[in-house]
C-alpha positions in Angstrom: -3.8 -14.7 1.5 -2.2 -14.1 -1.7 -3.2 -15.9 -5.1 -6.7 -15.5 -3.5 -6.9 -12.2 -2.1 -4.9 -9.5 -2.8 -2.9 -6.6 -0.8 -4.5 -3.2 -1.9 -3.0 0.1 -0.5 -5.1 3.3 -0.8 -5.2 6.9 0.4 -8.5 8.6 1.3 -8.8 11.0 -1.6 -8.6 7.4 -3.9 -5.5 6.9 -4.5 -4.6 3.1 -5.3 -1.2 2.0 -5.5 -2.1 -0.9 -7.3 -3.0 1.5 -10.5 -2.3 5.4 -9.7 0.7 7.3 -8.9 1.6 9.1 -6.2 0.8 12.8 -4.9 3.2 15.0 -7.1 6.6 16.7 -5.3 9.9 17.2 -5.3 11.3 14.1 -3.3 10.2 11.2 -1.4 10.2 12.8 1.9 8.6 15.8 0.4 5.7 13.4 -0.4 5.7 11.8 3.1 5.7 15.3 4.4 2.8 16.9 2.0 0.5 13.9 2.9 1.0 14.7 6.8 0.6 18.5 6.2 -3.0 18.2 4.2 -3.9 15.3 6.7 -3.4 12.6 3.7 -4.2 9.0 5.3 -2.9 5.4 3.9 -5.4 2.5 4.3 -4.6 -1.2 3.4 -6.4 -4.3 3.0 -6.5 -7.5 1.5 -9.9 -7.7 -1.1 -11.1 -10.8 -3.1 -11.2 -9.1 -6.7 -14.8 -10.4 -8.0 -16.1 -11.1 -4.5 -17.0 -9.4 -1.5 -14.6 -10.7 0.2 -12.0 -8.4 2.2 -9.9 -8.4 5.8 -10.9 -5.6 8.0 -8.9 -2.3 7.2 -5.8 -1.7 8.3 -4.9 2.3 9.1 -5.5 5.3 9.2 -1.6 5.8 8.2 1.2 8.5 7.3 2.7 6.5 4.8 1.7 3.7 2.2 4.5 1.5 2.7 3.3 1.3 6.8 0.1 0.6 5.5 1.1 -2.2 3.3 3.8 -3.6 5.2 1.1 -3.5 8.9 -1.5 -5.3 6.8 0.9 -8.0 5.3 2.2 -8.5 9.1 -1.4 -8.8 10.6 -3.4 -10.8 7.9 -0.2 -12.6 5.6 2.0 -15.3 6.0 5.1 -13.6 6.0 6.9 -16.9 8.0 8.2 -18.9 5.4 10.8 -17.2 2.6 9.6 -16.8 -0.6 6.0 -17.2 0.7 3.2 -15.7 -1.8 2.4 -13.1 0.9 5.9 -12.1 1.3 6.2 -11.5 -2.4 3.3 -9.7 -3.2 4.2 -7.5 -0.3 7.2 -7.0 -2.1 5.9 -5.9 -5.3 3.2 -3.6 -3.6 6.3 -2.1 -2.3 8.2 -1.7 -5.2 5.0 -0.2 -7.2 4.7 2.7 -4.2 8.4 3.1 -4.5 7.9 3.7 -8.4 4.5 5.8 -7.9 7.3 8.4 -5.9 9.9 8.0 -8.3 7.4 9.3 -10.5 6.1 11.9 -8.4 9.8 13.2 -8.5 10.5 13.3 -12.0 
C-alpha cells in the first residue's frame, strides 16, 4: 500500500497524527487513560491523497498506535523487512510517539 496510499491515524474529535498533536497531559499513560475516560476513539486507514480512494476503517480503538499498527497488519505488506508498509508504519509510529512527548512537555 504504501508510495500509493497512505497510513492515516485519527481520533473522532479530528485529531490526525499525520499533522496534530496529541491530547494534552502529564504522561503517556495519562493520555491513554484521558482518551478512555472521555470515551476518545482511534480510527485508521489507508487513503489515496488526491483520490477517493481508501481501505475500509479500521477501529473504533483506545489507542492510536493499535489503530495504526491493526490497520498496517490487515491492509500492508508487513512480510518482507524493510518493506514500504513496514516503514511507513514505523514513522506513523514514531510521529504518535512525538505527538505524546509533546503532550508531556
Amino acid at each position: 500500500m504504501a508510495g500509493f496510499m497512505r497510513l492515516t491515524v485519527w481520533a473522532e474529535e479530528g485529531l490526525a497524527f499525520n499533522d496534530a498533536e496529541a491530547p494534552r497531559s502529564e504522561t503517556p499513560d495519562e493520555v491513554s487513560e484521558l482518551a478512555e475516560s472521555i470515551g476518545m476513539r482511534y480510527w485508521a486507514n489507508y487513503t489515496a491523497p488526491g483520490y477517493m480512494d481508501r481501505t475500509d476503517t479500521c477501529g473504533p480503538f483506545t489507542s492510536a498506535l493499535e489503530a495504526a499498527r491493526e490497520c498496517a497488519e490487515l491492509f500492508g505488506d508487513l512480510e518482507e523487512k524493510g518493506s514500504p508498509d513496514r516503514v511507513e508504519l514505523a514513522n506513523v509510529i514514531r510521529e504518535i510517539r512525538a505527538a505524546r512527548a509533546r503532550a508531556v512537555s
